[in-house]
ZATI-820447 format. One record per residue (C-alpha): residue number from 1; residue in three letters; z, y, x. Coordinates in Angstrom, 2 decimals. Each point is the difference from the previous one (the first is absolute). Layout:
<recs>
 pos code       w       v       u
 NUM  Ala       Z       Y       X
...
</recs>
This chain:
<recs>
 pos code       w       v       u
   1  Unk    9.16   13.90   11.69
   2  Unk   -3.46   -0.92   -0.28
   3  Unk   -2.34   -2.81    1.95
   4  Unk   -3.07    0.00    1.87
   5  Unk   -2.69   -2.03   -1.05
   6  Unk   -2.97   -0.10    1.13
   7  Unk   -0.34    3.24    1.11
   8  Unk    1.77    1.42   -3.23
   9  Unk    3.10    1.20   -1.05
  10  Unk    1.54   -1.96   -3.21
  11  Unk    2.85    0.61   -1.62
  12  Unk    2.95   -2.77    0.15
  13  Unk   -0.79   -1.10   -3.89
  14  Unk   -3.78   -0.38   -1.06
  15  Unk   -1.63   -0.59   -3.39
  16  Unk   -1.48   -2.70   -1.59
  17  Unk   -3.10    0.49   -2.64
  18  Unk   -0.23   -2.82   -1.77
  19  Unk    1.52    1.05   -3.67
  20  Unk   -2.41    2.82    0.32
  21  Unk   -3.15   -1.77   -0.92
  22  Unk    0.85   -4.47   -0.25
  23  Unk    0.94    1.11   -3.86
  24  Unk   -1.31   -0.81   -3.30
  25  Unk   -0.77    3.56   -1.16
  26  Unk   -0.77    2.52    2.41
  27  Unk    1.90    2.77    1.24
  28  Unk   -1.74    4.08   -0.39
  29  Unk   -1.11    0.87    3.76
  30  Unk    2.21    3.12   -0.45
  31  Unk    3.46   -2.34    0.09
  32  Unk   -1.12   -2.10    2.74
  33  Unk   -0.69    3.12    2.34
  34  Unk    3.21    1.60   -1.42
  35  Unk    1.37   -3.06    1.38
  36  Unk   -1.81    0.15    3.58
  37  Unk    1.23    3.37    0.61
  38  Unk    3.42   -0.61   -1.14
  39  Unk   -0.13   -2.92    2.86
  40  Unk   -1.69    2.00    2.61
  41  Unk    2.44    3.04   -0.42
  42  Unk    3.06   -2.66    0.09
  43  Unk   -1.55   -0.65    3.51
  44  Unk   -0.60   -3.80   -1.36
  45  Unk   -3.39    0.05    1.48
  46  Unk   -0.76   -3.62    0.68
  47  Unk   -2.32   -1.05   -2.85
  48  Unk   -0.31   -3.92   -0.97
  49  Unk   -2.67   -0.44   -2.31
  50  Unk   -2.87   -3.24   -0.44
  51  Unk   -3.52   -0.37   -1.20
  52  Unk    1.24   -2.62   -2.65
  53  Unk    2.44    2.60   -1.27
  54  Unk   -1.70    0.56   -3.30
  55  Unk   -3.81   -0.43   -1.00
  56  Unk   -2.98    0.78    2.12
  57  Unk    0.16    4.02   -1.74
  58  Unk    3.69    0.34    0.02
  59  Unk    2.08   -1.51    3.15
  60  Unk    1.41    1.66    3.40
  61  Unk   -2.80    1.04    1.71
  62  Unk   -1.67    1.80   -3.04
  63  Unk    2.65    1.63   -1.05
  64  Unk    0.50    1.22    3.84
  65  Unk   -3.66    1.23    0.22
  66  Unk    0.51    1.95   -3.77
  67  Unk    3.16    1.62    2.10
  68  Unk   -1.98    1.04    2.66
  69  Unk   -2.40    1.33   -1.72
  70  Unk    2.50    2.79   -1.65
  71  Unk    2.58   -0.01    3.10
  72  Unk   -2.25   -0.96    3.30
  73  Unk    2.52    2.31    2.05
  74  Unk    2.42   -3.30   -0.74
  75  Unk   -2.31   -2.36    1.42
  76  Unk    1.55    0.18    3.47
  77  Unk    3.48    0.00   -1.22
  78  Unk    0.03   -4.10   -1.45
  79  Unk    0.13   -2.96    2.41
  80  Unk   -1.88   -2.79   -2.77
  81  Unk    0.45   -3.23    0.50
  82  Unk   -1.91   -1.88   -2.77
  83  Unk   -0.21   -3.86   -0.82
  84  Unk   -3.06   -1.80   -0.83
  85  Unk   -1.83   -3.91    0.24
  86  Unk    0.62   -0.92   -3.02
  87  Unk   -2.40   -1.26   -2.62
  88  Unk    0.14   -0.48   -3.95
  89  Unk    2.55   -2.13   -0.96
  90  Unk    2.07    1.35    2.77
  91  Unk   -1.63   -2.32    2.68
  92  Unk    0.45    0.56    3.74
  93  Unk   -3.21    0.27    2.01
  94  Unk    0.99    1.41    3.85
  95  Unk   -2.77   -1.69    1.36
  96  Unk   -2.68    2.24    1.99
  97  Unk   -2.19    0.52   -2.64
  98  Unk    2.84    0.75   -2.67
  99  Unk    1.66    2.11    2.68
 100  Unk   -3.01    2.03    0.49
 101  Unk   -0.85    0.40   -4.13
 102  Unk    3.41    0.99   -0.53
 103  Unk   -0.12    2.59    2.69
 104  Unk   -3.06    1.22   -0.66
 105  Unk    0.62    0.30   -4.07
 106  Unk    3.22    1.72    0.55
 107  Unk   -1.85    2.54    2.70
 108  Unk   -2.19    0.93   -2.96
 109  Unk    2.54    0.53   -3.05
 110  Unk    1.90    2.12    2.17
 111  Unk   -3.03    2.09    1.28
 112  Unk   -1.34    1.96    2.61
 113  Unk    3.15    2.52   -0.21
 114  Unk    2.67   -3.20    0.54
 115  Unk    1.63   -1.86    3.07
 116  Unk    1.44   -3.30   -0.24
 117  Unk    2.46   -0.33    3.06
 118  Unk    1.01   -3.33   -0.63
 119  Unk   -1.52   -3.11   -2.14
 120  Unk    1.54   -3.32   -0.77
 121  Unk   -0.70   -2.74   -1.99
 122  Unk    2.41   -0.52   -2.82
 123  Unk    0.35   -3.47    0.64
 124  Unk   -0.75   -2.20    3.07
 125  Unk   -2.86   -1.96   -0.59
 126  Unk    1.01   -3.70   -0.14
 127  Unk   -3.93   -1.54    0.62
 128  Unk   -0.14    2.49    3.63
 129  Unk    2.06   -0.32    3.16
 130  Unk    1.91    3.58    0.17
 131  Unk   -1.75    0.39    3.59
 132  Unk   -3.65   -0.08   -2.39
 133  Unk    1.13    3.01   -2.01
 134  Unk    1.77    2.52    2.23
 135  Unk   -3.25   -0.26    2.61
 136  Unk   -2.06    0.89   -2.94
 137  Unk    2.30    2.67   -0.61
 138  Unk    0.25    1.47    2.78
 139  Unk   -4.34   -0.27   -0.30
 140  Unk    0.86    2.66   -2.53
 141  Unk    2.40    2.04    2.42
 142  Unk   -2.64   -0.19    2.48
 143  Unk   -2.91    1.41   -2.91
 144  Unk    2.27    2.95   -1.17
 145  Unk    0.34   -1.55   -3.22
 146  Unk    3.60   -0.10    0.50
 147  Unk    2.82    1.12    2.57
 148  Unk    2.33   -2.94    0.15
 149  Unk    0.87   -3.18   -0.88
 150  Unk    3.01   -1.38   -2.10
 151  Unk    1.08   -2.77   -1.97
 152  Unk    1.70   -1.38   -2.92
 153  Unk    2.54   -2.52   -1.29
 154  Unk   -0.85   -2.26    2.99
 155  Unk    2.77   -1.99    2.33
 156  Unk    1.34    0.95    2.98
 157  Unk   -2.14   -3.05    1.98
 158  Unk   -3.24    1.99   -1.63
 159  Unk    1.22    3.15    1.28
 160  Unk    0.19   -0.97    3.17
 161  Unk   -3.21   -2.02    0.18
 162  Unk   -1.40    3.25   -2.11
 163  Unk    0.99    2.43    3.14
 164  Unk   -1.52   -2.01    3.02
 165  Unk   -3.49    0.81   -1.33
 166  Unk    0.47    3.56   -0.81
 167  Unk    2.76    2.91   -0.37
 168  Unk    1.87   -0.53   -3.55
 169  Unk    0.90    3.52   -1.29
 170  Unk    1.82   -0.88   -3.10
 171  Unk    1.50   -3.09   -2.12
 172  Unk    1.18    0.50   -3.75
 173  Unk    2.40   -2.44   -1.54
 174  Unk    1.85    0.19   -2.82
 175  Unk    3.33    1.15    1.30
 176  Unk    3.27    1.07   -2.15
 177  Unk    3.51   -0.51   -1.19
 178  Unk   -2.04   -2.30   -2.22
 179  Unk   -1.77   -2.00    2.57
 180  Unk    1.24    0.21    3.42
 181  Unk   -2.13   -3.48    1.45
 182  Unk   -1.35    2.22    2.70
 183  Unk    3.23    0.08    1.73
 184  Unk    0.40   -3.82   -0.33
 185  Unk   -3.59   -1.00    0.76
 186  Unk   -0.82    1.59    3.21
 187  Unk   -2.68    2.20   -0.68
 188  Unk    2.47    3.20    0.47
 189  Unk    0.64   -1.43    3.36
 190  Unk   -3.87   -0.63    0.74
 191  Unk   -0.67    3.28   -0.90
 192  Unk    2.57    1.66    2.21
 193  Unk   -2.05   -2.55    3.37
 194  Unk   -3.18    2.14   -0.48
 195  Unk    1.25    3.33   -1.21
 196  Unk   -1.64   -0.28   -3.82
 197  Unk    0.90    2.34   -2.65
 198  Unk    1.88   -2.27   -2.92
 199  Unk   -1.08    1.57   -3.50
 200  Unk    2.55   -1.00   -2.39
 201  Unk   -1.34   -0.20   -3.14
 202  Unk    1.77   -0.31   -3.67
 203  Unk    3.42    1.36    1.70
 204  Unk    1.22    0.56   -3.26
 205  Unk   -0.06   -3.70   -1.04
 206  Unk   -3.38    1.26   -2.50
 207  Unk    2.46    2.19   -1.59
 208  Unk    3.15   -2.23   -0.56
 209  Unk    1.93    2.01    2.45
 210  Unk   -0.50    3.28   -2.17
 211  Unk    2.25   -0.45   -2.60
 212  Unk   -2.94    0.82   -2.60
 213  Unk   -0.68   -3.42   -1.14
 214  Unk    2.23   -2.29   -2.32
 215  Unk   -2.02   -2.32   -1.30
 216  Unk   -3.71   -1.43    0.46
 217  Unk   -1.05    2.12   -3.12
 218  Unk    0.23    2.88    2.02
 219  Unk   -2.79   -0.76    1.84
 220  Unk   -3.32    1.37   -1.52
 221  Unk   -3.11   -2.19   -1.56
 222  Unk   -1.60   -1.29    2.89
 223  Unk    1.96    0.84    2.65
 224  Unk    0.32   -3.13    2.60
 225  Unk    3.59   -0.26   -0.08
 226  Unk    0.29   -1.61   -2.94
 227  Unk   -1.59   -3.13    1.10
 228  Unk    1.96   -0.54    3.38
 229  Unk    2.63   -2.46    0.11
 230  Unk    2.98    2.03    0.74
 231  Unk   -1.15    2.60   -2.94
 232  Unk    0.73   -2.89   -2.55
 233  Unk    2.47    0.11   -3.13
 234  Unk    2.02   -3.24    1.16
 235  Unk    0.53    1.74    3.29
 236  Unk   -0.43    4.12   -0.66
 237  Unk    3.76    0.04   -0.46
 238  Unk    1.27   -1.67    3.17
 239  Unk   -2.65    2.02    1.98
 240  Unk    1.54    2.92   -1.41
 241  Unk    3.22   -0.26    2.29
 242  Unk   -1.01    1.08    3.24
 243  Unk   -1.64    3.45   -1.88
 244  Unk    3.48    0.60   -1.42
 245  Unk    1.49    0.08    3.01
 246  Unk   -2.83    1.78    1.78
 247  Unk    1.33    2.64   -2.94
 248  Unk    3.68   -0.17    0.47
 249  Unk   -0.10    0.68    3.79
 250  Unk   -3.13    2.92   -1.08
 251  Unk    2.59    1.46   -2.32
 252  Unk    2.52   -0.04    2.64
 253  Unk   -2.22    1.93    2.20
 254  Unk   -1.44    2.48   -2.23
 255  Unk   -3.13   -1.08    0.10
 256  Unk   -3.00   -2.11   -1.76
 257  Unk    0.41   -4.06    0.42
 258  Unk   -4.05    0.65    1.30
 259  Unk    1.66    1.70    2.63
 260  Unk    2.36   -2.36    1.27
 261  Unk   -3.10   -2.94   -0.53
 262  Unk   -1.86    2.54    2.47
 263  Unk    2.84    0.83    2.10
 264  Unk    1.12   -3.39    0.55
 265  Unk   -4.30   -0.96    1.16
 266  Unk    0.67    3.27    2.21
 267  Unk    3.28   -1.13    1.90
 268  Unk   -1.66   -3.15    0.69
 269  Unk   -1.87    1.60    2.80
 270  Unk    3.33    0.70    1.92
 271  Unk    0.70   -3.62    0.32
 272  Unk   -0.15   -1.08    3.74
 273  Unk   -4.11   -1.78    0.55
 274  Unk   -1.42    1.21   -3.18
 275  Unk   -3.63    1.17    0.01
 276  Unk   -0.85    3.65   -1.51
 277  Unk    0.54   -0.39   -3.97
 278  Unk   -1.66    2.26   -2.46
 279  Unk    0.87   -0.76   -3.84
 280  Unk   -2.93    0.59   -2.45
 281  Unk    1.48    0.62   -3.49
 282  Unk   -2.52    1.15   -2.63
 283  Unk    0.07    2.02   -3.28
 284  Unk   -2.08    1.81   -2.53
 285  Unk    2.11    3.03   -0.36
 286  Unk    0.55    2.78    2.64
 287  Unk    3.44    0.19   -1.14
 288  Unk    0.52   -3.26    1.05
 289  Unk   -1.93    0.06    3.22
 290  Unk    2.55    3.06    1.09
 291  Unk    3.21   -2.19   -1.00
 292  Unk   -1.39   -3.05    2.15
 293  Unk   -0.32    2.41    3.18
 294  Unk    3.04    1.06   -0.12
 295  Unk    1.73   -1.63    3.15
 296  Unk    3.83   -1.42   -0.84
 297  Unk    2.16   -0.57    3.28
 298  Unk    2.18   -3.36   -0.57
 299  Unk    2.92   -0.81    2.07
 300  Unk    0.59   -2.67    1.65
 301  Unk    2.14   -1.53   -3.11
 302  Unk   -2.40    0.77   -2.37
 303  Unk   -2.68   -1.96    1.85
 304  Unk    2.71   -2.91    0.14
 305  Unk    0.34    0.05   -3.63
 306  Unk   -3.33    0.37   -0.62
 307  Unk   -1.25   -3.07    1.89
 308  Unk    2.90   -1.95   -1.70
 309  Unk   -1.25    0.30   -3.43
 310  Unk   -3.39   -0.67    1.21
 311  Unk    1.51   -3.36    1.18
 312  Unk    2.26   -0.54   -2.75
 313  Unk   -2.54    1.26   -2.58
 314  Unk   -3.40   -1.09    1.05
 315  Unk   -2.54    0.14   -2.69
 316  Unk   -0.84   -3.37   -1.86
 317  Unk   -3.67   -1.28   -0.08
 318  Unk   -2.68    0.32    2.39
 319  Unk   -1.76    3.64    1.04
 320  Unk   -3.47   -0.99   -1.69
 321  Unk   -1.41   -2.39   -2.67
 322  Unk   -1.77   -3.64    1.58
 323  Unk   -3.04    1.28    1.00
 324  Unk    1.58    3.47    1.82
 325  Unk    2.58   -2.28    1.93
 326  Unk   -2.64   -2.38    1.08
 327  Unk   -1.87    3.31    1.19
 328  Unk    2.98    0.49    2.57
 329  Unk   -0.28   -1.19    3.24
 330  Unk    2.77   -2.19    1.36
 331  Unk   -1.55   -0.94    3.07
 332  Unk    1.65   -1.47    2.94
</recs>
């Protein structure tokens, strides 16, 4: 099965870029475009990248426009939806004028040879009125900067105030095994009102439900795991549950606990009044990126037992350190 969006055909799973270029040392151009081909031929063609992702000479867009460059005949094949307003320090600016810098910096990283079909800002501005920041982008829509609007990590009283001023293509939330607060907080259901795209980002709890990591000292130097709350020694242990027995049921199946993680995001869009859900898993590695598009049928008591050790077995801590959670928007 595949969706239409916007005019394009994606595949059911899509690909997030992140852990290509937000790293301490950079990756040779020649693995990153192993890994864009290995997602394009596994049909996961809906790209999720940002301007912040990385430094000004090394993030999503550049990366895309050094692609390009050596594969243009895969220009038309990617649906990019790309995250920006966001200063140093990771500050939000959505107002017009950050809005229109943001748009118009990440038009030029990603050159004359790139298309950005949808934009967002990573987080809601706090300081502007959501009704301020989707008219100026939709200013941008309007230019031919940009193709479409979406959002992310905002409420489901933002989305809907977000989509009386202009069509929402897209919202991306961080949605998993491993955090399931979309389907408690409304924004699923908000989504579903005005036909937006949910991109489900991190659906393999940031690797937890993979089975590949034991203990926080398996996480590199500098990766940003190791200073979120739930990636902590005192709690790395207890967090460590639900992966087992994302493993277990994997083993049962014959196939990778990343499957079931992605399998059990999938089956979420047969549930009666959800919105189309597209899960965004990333790697580094187009051995990886083939495993992760790999689409795992679960039955209906798999999906029971699944969503009772996400109950029974929900991660300790909080998704982000003080400053990311007070990035989130909660409003009402």
């Amino acid at each position: 099965m595949v969706h239409t969006i916007q005019g394009k055909q994606v595949g059911n799973i899509g690909f997030g870029m992140m852990g290509l270029t937000w790293r301490e040392h950079k990756l040779p151009d020649e693995q990153c475009f192993a890994v864009i081909k290995a997602a394009l031929e596994s049909g996961c063609n809906y790209f999720d990248g940002g301007e912040l992702y990385g430094t000004p000479d090394n993030n999503s867009l550049t990366l895309l426009r050094a692609y390009y460059e050596r594969y243009p005949e895969d220009r038309n094949k990617i649906l990019l939806n790309i995250k920006g307003c966001i200063r140093p320090g990771l500050v939000p600016d959505a107002s017009p004028e950050g809005v229109r810098d943001s748009v118009e910096n990440s038009v030029r990283l990603i050159g004359g040879k790139g298309r950005i079909d949808q934009f967002e800002p990573a987080r809601k501005d706090k300081h502007v009125d959501i009704e301020i920041t989707v008219k100026a982008l939709q200013e941008q829509v309007e230019k031919g900067n940009i193709r479409g609007i979406a959002l992310s990590e905002v409420s489901a009283a933002t989305i809907r105030r977000a989509a009386k001023v202009a069509r929402i293509e897209a919202v991306e939330v961080e949605l998993s095994l491993w955090c399931t607060e979309p389907l408690e907080n409304g924004v699923l259901e908000a989504c579903a009102e005005h036909d937006i795209t949910v991109l489900a980002y991190s659906p393999l709890g940031r690797g937890m439900l993979t089975g590949r990591f034991k203990s926080p000292a398996d996480f590199p130097e500098g990766d940003h795991r190791r200073i979120l709350p739930r990636f902590q020694q005192h709690v790395f242990e207890t967090n460590l549950r639900l992966g087992r027995e994302v493993e277990r049921l994997a083993a049962q199946k014959g196939c990778t606990p990343a499957q079931v993680a992605i399998g059990w995001v999938l089956a979420l869009n047969r549930r009666p009044g959800m919105p189309r859900i597209v899960p965004i898993p990333g790697s580094t590695s187009p051995e990886r990126v083939r495993e992760n598009a790999v689409e795992v049928q679960l039955d209906d008591a798999d999906l029971v037992e699944l969503e009772r050790i996400a109950k029974e077995l929900a991660p300790v801590g909080s998704r982000y350190h003080d400053h990311g959670m007070n990035l989130l928007d909660t409003s009402a």
